[in-house]
C-alpha positions as CSV (number, residue, x, y, z in Angstrom):
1,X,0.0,0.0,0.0
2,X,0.8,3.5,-0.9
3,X,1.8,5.6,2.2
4,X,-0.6,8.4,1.4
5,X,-3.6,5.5,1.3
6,X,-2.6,5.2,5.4
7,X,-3.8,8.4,6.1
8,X,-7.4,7.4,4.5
9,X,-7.9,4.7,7.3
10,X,-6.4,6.9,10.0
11,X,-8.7,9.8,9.4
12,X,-11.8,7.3,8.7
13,X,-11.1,5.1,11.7
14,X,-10.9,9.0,13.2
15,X,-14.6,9.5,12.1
16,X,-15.9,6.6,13.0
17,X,-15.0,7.6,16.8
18,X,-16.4,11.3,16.7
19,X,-19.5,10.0,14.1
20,X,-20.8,8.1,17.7
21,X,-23.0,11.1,17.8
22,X,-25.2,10.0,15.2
23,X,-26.2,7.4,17.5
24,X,-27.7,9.9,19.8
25,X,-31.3,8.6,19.7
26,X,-29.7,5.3,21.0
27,X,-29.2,7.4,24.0
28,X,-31.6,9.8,24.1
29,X,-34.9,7.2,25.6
30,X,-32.4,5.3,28.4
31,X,-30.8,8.6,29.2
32,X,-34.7,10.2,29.7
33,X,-35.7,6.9,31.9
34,X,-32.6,7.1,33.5
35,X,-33.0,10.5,34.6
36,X,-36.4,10.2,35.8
37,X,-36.0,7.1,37.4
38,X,-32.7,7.9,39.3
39,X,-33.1,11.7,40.2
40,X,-36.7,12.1,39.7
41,X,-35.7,14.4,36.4
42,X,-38.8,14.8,34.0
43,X,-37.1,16.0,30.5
44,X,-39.2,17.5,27.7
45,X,-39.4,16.6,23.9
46,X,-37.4,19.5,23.2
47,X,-34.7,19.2,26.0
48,X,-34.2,15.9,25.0
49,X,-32.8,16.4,21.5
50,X,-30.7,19.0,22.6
51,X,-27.2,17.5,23.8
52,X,-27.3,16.0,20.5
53,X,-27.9,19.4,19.3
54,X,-25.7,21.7,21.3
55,X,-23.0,18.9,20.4
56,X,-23.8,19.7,16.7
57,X,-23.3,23.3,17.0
58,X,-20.4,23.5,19.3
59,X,-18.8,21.5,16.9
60,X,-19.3,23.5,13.7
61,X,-18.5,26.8,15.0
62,X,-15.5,25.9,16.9
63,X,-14.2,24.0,13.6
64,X,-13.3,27.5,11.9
65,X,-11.4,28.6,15.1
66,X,-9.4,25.4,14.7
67,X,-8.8,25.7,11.2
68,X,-7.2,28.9,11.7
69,X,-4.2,26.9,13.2
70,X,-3.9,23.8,11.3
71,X,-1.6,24.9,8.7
72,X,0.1,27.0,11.6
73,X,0.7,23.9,14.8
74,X,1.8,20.4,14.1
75,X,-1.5,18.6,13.2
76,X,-1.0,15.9,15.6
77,X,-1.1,18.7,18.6
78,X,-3.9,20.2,17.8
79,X,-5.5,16.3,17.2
80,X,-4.7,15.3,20.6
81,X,-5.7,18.0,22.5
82,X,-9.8,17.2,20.9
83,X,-9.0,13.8,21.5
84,X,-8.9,14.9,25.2
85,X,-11.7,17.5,25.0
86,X,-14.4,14.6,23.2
87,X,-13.4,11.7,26.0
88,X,-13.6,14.1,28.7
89,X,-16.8,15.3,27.5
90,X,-18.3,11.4,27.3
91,X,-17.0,10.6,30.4
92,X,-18.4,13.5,32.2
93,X,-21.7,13.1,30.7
94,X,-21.5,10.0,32.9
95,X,-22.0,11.6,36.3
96,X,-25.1,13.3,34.7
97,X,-27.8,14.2,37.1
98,X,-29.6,16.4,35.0
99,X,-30.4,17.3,31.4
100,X,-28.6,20.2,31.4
101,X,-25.4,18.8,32.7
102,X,-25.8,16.7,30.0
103,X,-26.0,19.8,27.7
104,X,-22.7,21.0,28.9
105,X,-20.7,17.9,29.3
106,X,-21.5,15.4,26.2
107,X,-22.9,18.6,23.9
108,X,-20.7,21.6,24.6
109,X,-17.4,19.9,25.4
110,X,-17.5,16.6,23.3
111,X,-18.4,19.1,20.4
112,X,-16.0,21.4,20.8
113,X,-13.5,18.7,20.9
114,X,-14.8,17.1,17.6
115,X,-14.8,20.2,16.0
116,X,-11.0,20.9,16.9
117,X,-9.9,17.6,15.0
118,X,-12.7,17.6,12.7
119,X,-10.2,19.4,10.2
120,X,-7.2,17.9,10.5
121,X,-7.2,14.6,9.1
122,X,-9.5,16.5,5.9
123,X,-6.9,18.9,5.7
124,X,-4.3,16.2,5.8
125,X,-5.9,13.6,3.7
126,X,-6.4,16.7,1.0
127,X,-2.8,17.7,0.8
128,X,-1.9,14.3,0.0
129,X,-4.5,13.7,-2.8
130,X,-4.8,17.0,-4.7
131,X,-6.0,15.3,-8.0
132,X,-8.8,14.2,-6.7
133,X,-9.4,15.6,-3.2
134,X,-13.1,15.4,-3.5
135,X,-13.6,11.9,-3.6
136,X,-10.5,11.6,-1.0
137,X,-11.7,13.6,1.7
138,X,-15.6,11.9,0.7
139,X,-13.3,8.1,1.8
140,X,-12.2,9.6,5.0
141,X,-15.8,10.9,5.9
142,X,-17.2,7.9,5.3
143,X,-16.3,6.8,8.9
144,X,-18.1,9.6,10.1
145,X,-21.6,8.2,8.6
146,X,-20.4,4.6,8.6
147,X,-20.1,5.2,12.3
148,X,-23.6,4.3,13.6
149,X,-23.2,1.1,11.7
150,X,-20.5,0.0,14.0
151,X,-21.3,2.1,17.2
152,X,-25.4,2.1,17.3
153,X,-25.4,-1.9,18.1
154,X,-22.2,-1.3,20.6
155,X,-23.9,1.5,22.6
156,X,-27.5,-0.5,22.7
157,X,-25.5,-3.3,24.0
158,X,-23.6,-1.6,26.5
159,X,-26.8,0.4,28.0
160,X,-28.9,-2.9,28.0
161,X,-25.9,-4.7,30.0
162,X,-24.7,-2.1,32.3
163,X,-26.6,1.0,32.0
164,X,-26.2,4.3,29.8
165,X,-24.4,6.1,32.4
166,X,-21.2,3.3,32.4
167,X,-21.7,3.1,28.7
168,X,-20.9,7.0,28.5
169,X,-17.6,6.4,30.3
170,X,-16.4,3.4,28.8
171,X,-16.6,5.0,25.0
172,X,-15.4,8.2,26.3
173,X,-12.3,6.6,27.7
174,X,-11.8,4.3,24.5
175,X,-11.9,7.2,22.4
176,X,-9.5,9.0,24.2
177,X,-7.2,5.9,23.9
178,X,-7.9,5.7,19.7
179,X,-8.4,9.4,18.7
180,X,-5.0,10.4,20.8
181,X,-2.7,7.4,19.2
182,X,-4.2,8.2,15.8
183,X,-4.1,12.2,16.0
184,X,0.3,11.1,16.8
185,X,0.1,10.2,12.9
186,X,-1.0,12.6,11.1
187,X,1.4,14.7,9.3
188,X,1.5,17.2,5.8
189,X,3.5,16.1,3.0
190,X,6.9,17.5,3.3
191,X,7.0,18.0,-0.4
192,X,4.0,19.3,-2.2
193,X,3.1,17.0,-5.5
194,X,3.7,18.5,-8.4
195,X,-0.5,18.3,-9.0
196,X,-0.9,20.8,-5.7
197,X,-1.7,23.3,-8.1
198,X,-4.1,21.6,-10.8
199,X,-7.6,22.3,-9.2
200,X,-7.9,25.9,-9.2
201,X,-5.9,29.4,-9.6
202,X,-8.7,31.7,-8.0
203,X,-7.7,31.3,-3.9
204,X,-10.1,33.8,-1.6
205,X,-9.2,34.9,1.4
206,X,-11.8,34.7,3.8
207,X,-13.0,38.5,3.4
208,X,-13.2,38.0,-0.1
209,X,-15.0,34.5,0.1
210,X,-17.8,36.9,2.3
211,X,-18.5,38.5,-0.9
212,X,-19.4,36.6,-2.9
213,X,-23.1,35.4,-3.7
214,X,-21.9,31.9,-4.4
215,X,-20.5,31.6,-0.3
216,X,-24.1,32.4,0.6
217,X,-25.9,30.4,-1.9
218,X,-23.6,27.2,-0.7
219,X,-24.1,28.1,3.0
220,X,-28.1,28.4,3.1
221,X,-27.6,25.1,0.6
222,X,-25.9,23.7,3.4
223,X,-28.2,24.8,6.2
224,X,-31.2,23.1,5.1
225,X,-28.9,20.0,3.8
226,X,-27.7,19.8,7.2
227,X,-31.3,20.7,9.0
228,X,-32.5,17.6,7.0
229,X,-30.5,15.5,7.5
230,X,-29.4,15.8,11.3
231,X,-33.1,16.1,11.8
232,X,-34.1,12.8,10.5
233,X,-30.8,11.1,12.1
234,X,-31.4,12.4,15.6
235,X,-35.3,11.3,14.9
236,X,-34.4,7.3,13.1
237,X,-34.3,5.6,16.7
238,X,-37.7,7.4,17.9
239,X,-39.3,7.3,15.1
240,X,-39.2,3.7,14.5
241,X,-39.9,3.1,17.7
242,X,-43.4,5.6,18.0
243,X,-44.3,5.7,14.4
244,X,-43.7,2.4,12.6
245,X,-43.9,0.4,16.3
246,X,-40.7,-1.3,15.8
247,X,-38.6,-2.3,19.4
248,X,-35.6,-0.8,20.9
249,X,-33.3,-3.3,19.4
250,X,-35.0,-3.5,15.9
251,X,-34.8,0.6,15.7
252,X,-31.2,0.1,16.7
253,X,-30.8,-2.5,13.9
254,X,-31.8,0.3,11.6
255,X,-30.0,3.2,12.7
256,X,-26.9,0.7,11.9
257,X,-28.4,0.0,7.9
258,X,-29.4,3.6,7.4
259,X,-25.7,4.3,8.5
260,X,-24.4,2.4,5.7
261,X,-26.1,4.9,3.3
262,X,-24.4,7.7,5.4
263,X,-21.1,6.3,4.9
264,X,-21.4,5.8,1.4
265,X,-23.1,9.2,0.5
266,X,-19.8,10.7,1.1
267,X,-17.4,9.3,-1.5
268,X,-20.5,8.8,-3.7
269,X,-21.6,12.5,-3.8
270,X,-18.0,14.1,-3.6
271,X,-17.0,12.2,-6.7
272,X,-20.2,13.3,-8.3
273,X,-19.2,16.9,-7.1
274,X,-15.8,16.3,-8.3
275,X,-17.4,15.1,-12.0
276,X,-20.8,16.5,-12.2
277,X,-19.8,20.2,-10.2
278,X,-21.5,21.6,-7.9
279,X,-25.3,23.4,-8.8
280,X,-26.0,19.2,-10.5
281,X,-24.9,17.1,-7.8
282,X,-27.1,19.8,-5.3
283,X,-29.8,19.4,-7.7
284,X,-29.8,15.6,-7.2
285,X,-29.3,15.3,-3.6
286,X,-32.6,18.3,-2.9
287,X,-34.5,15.9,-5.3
288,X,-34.0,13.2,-3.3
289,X,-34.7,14.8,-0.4
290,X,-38.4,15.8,-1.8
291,X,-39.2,12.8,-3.1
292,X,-38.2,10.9,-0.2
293,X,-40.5,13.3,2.2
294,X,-43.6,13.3,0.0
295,X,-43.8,9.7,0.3
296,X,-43.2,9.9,4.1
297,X,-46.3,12.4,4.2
298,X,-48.1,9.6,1.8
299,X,-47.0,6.1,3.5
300,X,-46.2,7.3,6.9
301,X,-46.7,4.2,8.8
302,X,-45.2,2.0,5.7
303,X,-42.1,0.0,7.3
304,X,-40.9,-0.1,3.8
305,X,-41.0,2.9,2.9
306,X,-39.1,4.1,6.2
307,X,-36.3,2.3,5.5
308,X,-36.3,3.5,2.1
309,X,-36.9,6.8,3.0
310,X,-34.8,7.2,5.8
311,X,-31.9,5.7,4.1
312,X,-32.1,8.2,1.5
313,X,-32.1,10.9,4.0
314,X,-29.0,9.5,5.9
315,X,-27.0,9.1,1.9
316,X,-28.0,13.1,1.6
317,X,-26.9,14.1,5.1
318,X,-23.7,12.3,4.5
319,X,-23.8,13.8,0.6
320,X,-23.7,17.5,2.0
321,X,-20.7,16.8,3.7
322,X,-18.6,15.7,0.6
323,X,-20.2,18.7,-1.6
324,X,-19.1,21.2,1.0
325,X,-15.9,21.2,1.5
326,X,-15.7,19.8,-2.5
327,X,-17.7,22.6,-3.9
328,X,-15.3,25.3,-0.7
329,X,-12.6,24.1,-2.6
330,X,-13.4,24.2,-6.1
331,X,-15.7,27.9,-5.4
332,X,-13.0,29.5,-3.6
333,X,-9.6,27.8,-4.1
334,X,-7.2,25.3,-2.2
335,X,-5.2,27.7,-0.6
336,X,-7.1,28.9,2.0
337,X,-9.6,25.8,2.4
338,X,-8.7,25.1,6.2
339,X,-10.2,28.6,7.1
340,X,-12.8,28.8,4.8
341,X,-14.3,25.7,4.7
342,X,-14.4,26.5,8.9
343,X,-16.8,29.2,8.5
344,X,-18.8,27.9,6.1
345,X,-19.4,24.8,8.0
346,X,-20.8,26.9,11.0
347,X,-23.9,26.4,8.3
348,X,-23.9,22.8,9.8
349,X,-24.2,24.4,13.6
350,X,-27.4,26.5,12.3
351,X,-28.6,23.6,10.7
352,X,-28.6,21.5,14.2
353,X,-30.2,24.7,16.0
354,X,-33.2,24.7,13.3
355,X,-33.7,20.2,13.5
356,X,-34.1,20.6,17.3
357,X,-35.7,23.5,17.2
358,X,-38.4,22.4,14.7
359,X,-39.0,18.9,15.2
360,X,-39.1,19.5,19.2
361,X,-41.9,21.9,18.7
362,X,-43.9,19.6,16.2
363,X,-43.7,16.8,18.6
364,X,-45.1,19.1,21.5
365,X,-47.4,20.7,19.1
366,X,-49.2,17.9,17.2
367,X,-47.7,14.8,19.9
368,X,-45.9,13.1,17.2
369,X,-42.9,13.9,14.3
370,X,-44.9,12.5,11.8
371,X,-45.4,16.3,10.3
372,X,-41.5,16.9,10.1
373,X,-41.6,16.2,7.0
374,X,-43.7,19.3,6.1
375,X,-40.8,22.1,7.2
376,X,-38.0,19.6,5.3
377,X,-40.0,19.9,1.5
378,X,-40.6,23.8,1.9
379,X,-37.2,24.7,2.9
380,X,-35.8,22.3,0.6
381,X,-37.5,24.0,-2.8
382,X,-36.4,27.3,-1.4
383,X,-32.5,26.2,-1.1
384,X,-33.3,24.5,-4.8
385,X,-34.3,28.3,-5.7
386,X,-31.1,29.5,-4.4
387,X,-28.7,27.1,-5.4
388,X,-29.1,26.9,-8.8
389,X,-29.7,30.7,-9.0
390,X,-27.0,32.2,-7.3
391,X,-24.5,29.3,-7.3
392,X,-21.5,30.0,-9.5
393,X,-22.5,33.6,-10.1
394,X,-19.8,36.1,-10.5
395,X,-18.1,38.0,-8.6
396,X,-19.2,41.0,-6.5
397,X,-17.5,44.1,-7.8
398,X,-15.8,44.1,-4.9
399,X,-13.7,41.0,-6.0
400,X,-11.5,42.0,-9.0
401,X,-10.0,39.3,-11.5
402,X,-12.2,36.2,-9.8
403,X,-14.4,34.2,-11.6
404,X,-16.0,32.2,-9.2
405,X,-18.1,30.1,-11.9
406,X,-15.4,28.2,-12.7
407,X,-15.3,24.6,-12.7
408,X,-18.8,24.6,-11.0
């Protein structure tokens, strides 16, 4: 094996660790019962999504600070010290006595810690592969989605044998142990390849990325990718379980298949991005979307078409985070991707705010999430609007000498 192919399995065994989160709705019932049946804690709809949400968002927005310094501290530093932050914050969440410590512990810390490595193995990965970074970095993310596959069944086995509180510390300790011996590999080329150069000629800086229509066109794209997506992933578990009837373990079962089709959207749609550009493979992955949540409104207590559709929504989720940092890179240049992929991925942290938001409200409001689907096709045809609109527009007359429709 090539050496460069090594730091593909690093950074995807990497994911697979931090993508635990996706398995929140394994948690989120055990943790509730817990609570209550412990400490006498009563925890809303609402409250109860929103570790997995605060985790979401703490992530995203502390991934541009990090970025800042990748290129500027040994990788492997900065690695290590999330590695620390995202076992602490699982091990913590352990002595949990309330929802909110919850919040703070497994949300706020664990996130901030995934979003400080979060960057570094794409960054790495992407200096190695220039040709064809796209469809690299989309391999490396697949642990991130593939994650659930592997940890959903682990975690349900864990709380059913000794409880969820003990299965909080002994992940958070075994990913301290992985992510810190891992993050002590990574490394940057010494020498560039010759092909550093071949993607594109137009590098932003950050302030001129923020003028552009096209940065705003791919971050509200992103949003409501994200919003989807993290939505119907934090919901899967639940869902199955209130909706379609299906047990514990079988909803388990198919948080694990659906994560399959996260795994795979990555390579899948950051190839397509890397072949297809940007406004088509955006095009495909909002159609999908639709169609999937129009026959969710149509066959809602269809077992069939739950799997189906769910899949579908866990291959877009997992989609939107190949054609970001592909579309970052060919929209705005290599140069400066660290930095500006970081602040257009805080688009993933509003995202997370609006799926817990929305779909704690609808279950409060109308006592079940079968009408999630609703806000998902109306913000969906919007983002369609604005993508293929203002996507690849030129620059702002601010901007001189930058054609950002290139290669989209």
């Amino acid at each position: 094996m090539r050496r460069r192919e090594f730091y593909i399995i690093s950074g995807l065994i990497m994911f697979i660790c931090m993508g635990t989160i996706y398995s929140w709705s394994v948690f989120q019932k055990p943790l509730i019962e817990a609570l209550f049946d412990k400490y006498g804690v009563v925890v809303s709809s609402t409250m109860a999504v929103m570790p997995y949400t605060i985790f979401l968002v703490s992530y995203s927005f502390s991934m541009p600070i990090a970025g800042r310094f990748i290129k500027k501290i040994n990788p492997k530093y900065i690695s290590m010290f999330g590695a620390i932050l995202v076992g602490l914050g699982w091990i913590l969440a352990s002595y949990s006595r309330s929802i909110e410590f919850t919040i703070v512990t497994y949300g706020l810390l664990g996130g901030i810690g995934v979003g400080t490595i979060y960057g570094v193995p794409m960054a790495v990965v992407g200096e190695w592969f220039p040709e064809k970074k796209g469809f690299a970095i989309g391999l490396t993310l697949l642990g991130f989605g593939l994650s659930p596959f592997i940890t959903a069944p682990i975690a349900n086995r864990l709380i059913q044998n000794i409880g969820v509180f003990n299965a909080f510390r002994i992940l958070g300790i075994t990913f301290i142990i992985v992510l810190s011996l891992l993050s002590l590999l990574l490394k940057f080329p010494e020498n560039k390849s010759k092909n550093s150069n071949i993607e594109i000629k137009n590098d932003l800086e950050p302030k001129e990325m923020l003028k552009t229509k096209s940065f705003y066109a791919l971050w509200f794209s992103f949003v409501i990718g994200t919003f989807t997506g993290l939505m119907m992933i934090g919901l899967s578990s639940v869902y199955a379980q209130e909706v379609i009837a299906l047990s514990p373990s079988q909803s388990a079962l198919c948080t694990s298949f659906f994560a399959i089709f996260n795994g795979l959207g990555r390579p899948i749609f950051g190839a397509l991005t890397d072949k297809l550009g940007s406004k088509k493979t955006i095009l495909i992955s909002y159609s999908l979307i639709i169609i999937s949540a129009s026959l969710s409104l149509l066959l809602d207590k269809n077992i069939y078409i739950f799997i189906i559709t769910f899949a579908i929504f866990w291959f877009n989720l997992g989609g939107w985070l190949a054609i970001a940092p592909a579309s970052t890179n060919k929209l705005f240049g290599a140069k400066n991707y660290a930095v500006n992929f970081g602040i257009l991925f805080t688009a993933y942290g509003i995202g997370a705010i609006m799926q817990g938001l929305i779909s704690g409200f609808i279950k409060e409001q109308y006592g079940t999430y079968e009408y999630v689907f609703y806000p998902v096709i109306f913000f969906c045809l919007i983002a369609l609007l604005i993508s293929q609109t203002y996507l690849g527009v030129k620059k702002n007359k601010d901007i001189k000498n930058i054609n950002c429709s290139k290669s989209i």
